[in-house]
C-alpha positions as CSV (number, residue, x, y, z in Angstrom):
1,X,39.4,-2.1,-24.7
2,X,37.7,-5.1,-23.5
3,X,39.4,-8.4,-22.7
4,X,39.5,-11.5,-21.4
5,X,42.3,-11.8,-18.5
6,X,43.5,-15.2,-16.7
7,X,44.5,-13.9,-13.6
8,X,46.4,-16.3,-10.7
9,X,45.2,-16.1,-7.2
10,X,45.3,-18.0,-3.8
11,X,42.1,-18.3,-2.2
12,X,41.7,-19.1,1.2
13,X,38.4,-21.6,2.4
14,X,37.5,-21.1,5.3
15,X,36.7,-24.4,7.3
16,X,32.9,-23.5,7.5
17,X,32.8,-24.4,3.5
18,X,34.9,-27.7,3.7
19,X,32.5,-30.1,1.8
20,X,31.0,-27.9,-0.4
21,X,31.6,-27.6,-3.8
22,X,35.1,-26.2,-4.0
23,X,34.6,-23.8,-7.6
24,X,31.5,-22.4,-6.4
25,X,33.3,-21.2,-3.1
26,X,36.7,-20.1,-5.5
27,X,34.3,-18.0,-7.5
28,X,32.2,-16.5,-4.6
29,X,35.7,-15.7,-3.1
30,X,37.2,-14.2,-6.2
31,X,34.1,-11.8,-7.3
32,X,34.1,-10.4,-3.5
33,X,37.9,-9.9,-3.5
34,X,38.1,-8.5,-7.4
35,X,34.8,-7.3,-9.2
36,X,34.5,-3.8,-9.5
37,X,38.1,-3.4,-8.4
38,X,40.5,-1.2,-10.5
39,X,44.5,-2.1,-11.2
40,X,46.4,-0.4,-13.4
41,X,47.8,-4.2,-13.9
42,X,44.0,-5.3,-15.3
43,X,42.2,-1.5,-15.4
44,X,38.3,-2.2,-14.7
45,X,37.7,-5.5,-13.4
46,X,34.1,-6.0,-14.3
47,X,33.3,-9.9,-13.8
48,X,35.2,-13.5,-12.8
49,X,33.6,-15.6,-15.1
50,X,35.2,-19.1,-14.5
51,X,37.9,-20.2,-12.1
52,X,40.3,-23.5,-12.1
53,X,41.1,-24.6,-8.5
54,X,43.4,-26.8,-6.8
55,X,41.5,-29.5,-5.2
56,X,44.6,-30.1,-2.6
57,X,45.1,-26.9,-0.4
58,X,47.6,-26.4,2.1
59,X,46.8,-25.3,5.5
60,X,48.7,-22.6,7.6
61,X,49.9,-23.6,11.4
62,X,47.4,-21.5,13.4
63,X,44.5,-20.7,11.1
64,X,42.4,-23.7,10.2
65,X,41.6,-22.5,6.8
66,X,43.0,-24.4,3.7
67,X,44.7,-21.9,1.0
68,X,44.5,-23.2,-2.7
69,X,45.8,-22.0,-5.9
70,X,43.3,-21.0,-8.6
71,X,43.7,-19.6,-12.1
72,X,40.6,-17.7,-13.0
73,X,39.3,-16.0,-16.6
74,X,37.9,-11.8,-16.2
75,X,36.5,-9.4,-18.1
76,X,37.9,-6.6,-17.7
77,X,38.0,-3.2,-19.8
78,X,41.5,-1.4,-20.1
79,X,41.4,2.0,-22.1
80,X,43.8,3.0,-24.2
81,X,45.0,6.5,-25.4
82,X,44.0,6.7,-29.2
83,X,41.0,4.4,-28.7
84,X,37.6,5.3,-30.2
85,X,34.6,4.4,-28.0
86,X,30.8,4.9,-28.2
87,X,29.2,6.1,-25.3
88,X,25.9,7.6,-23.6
89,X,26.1,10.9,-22.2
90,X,25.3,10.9,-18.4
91,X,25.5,14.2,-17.3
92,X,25.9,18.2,-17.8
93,X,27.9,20.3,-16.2
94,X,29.0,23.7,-16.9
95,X,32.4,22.4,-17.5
96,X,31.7,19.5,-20.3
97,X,29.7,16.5,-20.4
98,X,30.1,13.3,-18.6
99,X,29.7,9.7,-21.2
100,X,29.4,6.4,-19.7
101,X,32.1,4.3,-21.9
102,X,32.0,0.8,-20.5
103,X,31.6,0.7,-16.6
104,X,33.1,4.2,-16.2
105,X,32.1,7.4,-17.3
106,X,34.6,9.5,-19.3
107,X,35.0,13.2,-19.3
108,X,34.6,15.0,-22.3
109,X,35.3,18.6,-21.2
110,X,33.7,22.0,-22.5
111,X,36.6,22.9,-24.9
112,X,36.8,19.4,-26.4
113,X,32.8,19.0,-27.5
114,X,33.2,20.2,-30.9
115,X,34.8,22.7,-33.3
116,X,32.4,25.6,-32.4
117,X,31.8,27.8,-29.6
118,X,30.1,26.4,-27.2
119,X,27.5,27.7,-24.3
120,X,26.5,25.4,-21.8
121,X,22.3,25.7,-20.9
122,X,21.9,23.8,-17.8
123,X,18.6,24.3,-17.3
124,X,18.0,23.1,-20.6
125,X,20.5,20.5,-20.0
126,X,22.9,20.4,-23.1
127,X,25.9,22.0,-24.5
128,X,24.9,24.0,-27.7
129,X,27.2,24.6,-31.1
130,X,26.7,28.9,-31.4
131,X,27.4,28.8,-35.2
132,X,26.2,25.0,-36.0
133,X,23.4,25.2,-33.1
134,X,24.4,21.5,-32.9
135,X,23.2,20.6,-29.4
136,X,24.7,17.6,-27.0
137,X,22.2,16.5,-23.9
138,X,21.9,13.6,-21.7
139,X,21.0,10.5,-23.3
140,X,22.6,11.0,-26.6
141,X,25.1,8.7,-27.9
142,X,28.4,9.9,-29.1
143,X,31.8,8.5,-30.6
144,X,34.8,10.0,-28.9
145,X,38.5,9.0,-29.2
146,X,40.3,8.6,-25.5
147,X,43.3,11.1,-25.0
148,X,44.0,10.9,-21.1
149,X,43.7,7.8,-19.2
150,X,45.0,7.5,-15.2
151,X,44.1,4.6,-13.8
152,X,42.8,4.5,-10.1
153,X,43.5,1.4,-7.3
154,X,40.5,-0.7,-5.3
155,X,37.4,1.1,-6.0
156,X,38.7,4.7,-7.0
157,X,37.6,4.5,-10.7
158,X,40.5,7.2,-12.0
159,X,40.0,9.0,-14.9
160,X,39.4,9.3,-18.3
161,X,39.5,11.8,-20.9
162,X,37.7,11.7,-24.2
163,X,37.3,14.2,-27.5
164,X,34.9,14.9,-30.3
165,X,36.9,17.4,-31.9
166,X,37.9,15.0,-35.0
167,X,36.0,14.6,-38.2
168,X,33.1,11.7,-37.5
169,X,33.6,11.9,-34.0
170,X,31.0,13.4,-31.6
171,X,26.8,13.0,-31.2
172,X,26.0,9.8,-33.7
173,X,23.4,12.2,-35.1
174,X,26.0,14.7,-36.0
175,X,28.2,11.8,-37.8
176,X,25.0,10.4,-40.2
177,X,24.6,14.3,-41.3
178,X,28.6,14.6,-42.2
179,X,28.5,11.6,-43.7
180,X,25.5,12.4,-45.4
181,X,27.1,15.6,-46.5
182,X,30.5,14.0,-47.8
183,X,28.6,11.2,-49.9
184,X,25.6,13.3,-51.5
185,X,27.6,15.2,-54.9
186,X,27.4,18.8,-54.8
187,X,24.9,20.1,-57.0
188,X,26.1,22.2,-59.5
189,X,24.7,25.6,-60.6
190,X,21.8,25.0,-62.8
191,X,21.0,27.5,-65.9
């Protein structure tokens, strides 16, 4: 899920910025220190995008720096077990396919593709339905629900783990047939 976070902070200015302006050197401060970071307090910290700042600082004996309180708004994108996300697949492997679900790219592995068996054609670059011949490749967009979800700390991403095996869930192409299939009336036998 995406959200908007107000996260507290104390920023330190070094004396080489006194006299500029005092947000612009909180914000340069706080996307260094937290964009592209992972937590699992905030999950995927993706961009600061305003900050509040003390204007008085206090200064620590020994360091000429002033230190200043500031409360800042994120984005950030926390996923949650039971969500249902759209995605792009990124990559095939001969154990599933990798989909790019916000800034991070999900695993959606080999057994949880669909409810078919499956072959993986690497060459070809997709994972192919044997009785459906449905066929997932790179570029396609899918639906998926999240079912595992470890966050990682700093800049180790963690991981997440995503399933198609659900009615309306899997290649958006797939969906508009079954949902093309459940709405159209069955046609009866004609005489």
């Amino acid at each position: 899920m995406f959200q908007i976070l107000t996260v507290e902070d104390v920023i330190r200015i070094s004396p080489k910025e006194f006299g500029n302006n005092i947000e612009i050197v909180a914000i340069k401060a706080l996307k260094e220190k937290y964009e592209s970071t992972v937590s699992s307090d905030y999950g995927y910290l993706i961009k600061v995008l305003g900050v509040n700042v003390e204007k008085i600082g206090k200064i620590i004996q020994g360091d000429g720096a002033t230190y200043h309180r500031a409360l800042f708004d994120a984005l950030s994108f926390y996923p949650q077990i039971g969500e249902i996300m759209e995605g792009e697949v990124v990559e095939i492997t001969d154990f599933g396919a990798f989909v790019k679900i916000g800034p991070a790219d999900a695993l959606l592995h080999i057994s949880q593709v669909m409810d078919d068996y499956v072959s993986v054609d690497l060459k070809g670059g997709a994972i192919v339905g044997q009785n459906t011949k449905r066929q997932l490749k790179v570029g396609d967009m899918v639906r998926a629900k999240i079912i595992a979800v470890s966050i990682g700390k700093g800049m180790s991403m963690g991981k997440i783990g995503i399933t198609c095996r659900q009615p309306f869930l899997g290649s958006l192409e797939w969906i508009k047939e079954d949902v093309k299939k459940a709405t159209t009336p069955q046609q009866q036998g004609t005489k």
